[in-house]
N, C-alpha and C positions, 0 to 999 in steps of 0.2 A: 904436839896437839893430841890429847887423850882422845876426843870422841869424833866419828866423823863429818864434817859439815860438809853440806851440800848447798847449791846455788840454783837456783831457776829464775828465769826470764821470760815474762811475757810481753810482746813486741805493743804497744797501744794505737794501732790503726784499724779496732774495731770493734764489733761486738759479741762477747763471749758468747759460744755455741758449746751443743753436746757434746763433742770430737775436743774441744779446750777442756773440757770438765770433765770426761773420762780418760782421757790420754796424759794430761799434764796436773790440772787443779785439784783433781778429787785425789791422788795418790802422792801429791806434792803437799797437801793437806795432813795426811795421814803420817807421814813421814815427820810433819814439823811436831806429831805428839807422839813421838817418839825421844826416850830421853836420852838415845844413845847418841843423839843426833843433833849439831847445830845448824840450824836452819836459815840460809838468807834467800829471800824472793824478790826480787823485784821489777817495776814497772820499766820498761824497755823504751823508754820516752825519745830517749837520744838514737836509736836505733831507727824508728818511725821516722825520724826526718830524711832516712835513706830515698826508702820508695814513699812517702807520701808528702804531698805538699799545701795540703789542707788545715790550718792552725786549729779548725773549729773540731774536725773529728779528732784530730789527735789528742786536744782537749777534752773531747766528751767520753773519746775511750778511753782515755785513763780515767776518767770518773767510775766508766762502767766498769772495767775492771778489778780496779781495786774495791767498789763494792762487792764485787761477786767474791773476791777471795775473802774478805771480811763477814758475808750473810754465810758465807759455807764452812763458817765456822774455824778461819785461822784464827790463832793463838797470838798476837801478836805477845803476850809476856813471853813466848817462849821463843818466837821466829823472830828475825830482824826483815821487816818490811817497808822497803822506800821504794821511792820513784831517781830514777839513776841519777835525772840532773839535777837532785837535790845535792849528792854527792860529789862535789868538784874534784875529791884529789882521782874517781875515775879518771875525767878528761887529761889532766894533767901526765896520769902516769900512761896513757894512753898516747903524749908524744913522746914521752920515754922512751915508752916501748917501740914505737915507730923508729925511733932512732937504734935500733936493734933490730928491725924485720926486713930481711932481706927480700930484696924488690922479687925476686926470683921467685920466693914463696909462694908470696901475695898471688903472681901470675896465674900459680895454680889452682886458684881457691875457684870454686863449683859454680858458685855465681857468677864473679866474672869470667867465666872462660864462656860460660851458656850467655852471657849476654854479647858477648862478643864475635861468638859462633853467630847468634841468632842474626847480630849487623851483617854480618857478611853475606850470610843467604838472603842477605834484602839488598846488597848491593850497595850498603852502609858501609862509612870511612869503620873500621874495625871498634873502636872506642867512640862511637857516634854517642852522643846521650847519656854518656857513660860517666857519672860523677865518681870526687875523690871517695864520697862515703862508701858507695859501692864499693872500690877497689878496697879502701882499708879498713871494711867490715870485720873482719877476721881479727883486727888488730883489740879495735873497741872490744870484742869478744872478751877477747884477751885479757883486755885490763879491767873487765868486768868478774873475771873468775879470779886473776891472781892478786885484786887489791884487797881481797877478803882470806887469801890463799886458801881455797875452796879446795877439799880433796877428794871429794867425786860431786861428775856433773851429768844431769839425765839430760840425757839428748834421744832424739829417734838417729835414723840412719841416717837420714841426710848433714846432719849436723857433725858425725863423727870427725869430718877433714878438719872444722874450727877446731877442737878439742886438741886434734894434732898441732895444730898449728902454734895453738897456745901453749903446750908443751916444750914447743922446741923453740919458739920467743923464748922461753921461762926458760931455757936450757943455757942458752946462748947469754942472757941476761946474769948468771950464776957464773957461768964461763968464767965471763970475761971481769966480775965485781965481787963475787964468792956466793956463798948462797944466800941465796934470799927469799925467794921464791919456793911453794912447795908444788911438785908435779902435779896437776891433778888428772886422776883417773877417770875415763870416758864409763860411764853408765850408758851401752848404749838399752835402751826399752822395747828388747828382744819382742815381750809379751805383754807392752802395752797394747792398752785399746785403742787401735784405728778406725773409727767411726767411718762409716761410709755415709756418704750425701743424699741429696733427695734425688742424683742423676745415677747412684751408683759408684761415683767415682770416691776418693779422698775428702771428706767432709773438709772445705776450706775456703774460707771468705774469698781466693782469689777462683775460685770457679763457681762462688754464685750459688752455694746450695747448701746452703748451712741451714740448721733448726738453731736459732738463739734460745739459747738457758732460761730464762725466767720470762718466757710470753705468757701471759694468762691462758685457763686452759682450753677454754675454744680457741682461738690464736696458733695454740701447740696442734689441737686438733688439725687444725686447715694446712697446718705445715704438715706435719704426717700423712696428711691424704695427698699429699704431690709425692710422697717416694714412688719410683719407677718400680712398678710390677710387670709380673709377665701376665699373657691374656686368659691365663690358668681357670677357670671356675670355679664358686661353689662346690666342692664335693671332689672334685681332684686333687688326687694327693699331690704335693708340694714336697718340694726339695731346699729345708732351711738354707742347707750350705749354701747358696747361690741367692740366697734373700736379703738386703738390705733391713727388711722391716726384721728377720729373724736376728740379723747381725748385732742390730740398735737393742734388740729385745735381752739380747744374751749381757748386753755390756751393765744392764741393771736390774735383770732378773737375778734372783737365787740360785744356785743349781736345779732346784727342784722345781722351781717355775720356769729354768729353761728346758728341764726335762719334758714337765707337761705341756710348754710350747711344741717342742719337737715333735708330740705325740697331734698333736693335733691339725699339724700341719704335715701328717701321715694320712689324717684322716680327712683332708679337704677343707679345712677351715677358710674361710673366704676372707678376701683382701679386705673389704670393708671391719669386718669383726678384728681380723689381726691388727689392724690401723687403731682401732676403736680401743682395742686390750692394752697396747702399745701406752699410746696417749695416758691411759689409765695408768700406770707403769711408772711411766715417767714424773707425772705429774704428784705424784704419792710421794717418791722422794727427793723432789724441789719446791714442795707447795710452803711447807714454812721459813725456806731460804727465800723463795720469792718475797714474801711478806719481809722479812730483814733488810733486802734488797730494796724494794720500792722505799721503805723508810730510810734506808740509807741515801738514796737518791737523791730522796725529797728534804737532806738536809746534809747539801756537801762540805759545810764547814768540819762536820764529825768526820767527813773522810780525811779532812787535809790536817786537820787535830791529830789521828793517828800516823798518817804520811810524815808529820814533822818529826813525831816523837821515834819515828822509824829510820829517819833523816840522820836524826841527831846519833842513834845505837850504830848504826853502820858508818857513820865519821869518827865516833870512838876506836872504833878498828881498824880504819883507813888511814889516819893521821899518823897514826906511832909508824905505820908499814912506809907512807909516803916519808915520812923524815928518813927513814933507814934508807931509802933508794936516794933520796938528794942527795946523802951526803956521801955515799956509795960512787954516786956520778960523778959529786962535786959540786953541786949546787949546795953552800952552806952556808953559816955568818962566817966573815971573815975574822971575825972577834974571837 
């Protein structure tokens, strides 16, 4: 494999915010016009039915979704972009690989041990509530990266343990049938953008404090004027490091617009104005994605027209890989 290809996942139980479009889309973007680089994305459908159980959001997130990667300007002649459960030979190699992952593994994986800890301090049977998808997350991962044989994959830190994990499926799977599989290499995103929230904390749908990507701009306003400030004034100097509104400011200013930021929250600039400049900021470089986006919206058959045709390029490369693994197993005509 001459160039290197990379793999990203977005999970569909919600609606794109800032923290998704600076940490993962905007640079997952950038990367797919790159021509050093094969690029596949896709929608995390089958993953979603882990933690959620709502048909209707899961439905509307991957609409919203995959509009935002499409108004933000992917490529799709150049990336392979589908939605997972379009692609069955995933599933499939996915109990493949299960018949390869040692239960042992699995035990260790981040999620379930935290959901398991969490039973017990409640008093809970240890695997109370605890589904299969949960436990064989990792594995799904798995057959998510190696049906494309992906040889680097960007993760933040928390993801690093799947990465392993996938690895040493993919190791074990080579073992024992010869190689098949190619390793793939964790990117983890030392210095990507971690957006902070409107409380401060982790910009993340499961805490409640996200700014969604494409609100109109009074909308974005009203959202930026909830980040948590301190009771600073008018005219007291500010310490950006410790600012949310300065954090969000840097991840899409210039250098030289986060330069004059910095300066001016030396000189007292007030949370109203900073809120006010922000919004300005932001809005400058998503106002004509927003507008692609509402018309993508407003006409979902164009989203599932490219979701097929993206369908179809990532079973072109699935299919030759899943026949090598059946017959690898033993699953073949007997003819």
């Amino acid at each position: 494999m001459s160039r290197k290809r990379i793999l990203t996942g977005i999970t569909t139980t919600g609606t794109p915010h800032l923290g998704n479009y600076v940490g993962a889309i905007r640079p997952a973007i950038a990367d797919s016009h790159n021509t050093d680089v094969e690029a596949f994305f896709f929608l995390a459908d089958l993953h979603a039915l882990i933690k959620c159980h709502e048909p209707e959001r899961i439905h509307q997130s991957t609409k919203e979704i995959a509009a935002t990667w499409l108004a933000l300007g992917l490529d799709t002649n150049k990336a392979v972009f589908y939605r997972q459960s379009d692609v069955p030979e995933i599933t499939e190699l996915c109990w493949i690989l299960t018949c390869q992952a040692a239960k042992g593994l699995l035990n260790r994986a981040h999620a379930y041990k935290a959901a398991v800890d969490q039973n017990m301090a409640e008093g809970e049977d240890p695997d109370h509530a605890i589904t299969m998808g949960l436990f064989c997350y990792p594995i799904l991962m798995a057959a998510d990266i190696l049906m494309f044989n992906a040889t680097h994959v960007p993760v933040g830190k928390d993801q690093t343990q799947h990465l392993e994990m996938a690895r040493d499926i993919a190791q074990r799977f080579n073992f024992h049938f010869g190689e098949t599989f190619v390793l793939p290499e964790t990117v983890v995103q030392e210095n990507a953008d971690v957006l902070l929230g409107l409380d401060g904390r982790k910009m993340s749908k499961s805490y409640n404090n996200t700014i969604p990507l494409f609100l109109e701009e009074k909308a974005l306003q009203k959202h930026i004027n909830k980040i948590v400030t301190n009771l600073q004034e008018p005219g007291e100097p500010k310490n950006p490091d410790d600012s949310t509104v300065f954090q969000i400011w840097k991840a899409f200013a210039t250098p030289e617009q986060t330069e004059e930021m910095r300066q001016k929250f030396a000189a007292g600039i007030g949370w109203g104005q900073a809120k006010k400049e922000l919004c300005a900021l932001i809005n400058e470089e998503i106002r004509d994605a927003r507008e692609r986006y509402n018309a993508l919206m407003a006409q979902p058959e164009q989203i599932e027209a490219v979701l097929q045709a993206g369908a179809a390029k990532a079973r072109a490369y699935a299919a030759p890989l899943l026949a090598k693994v059946r017959r690898a197993v033993g699953l073949y005509s007997l003819g």
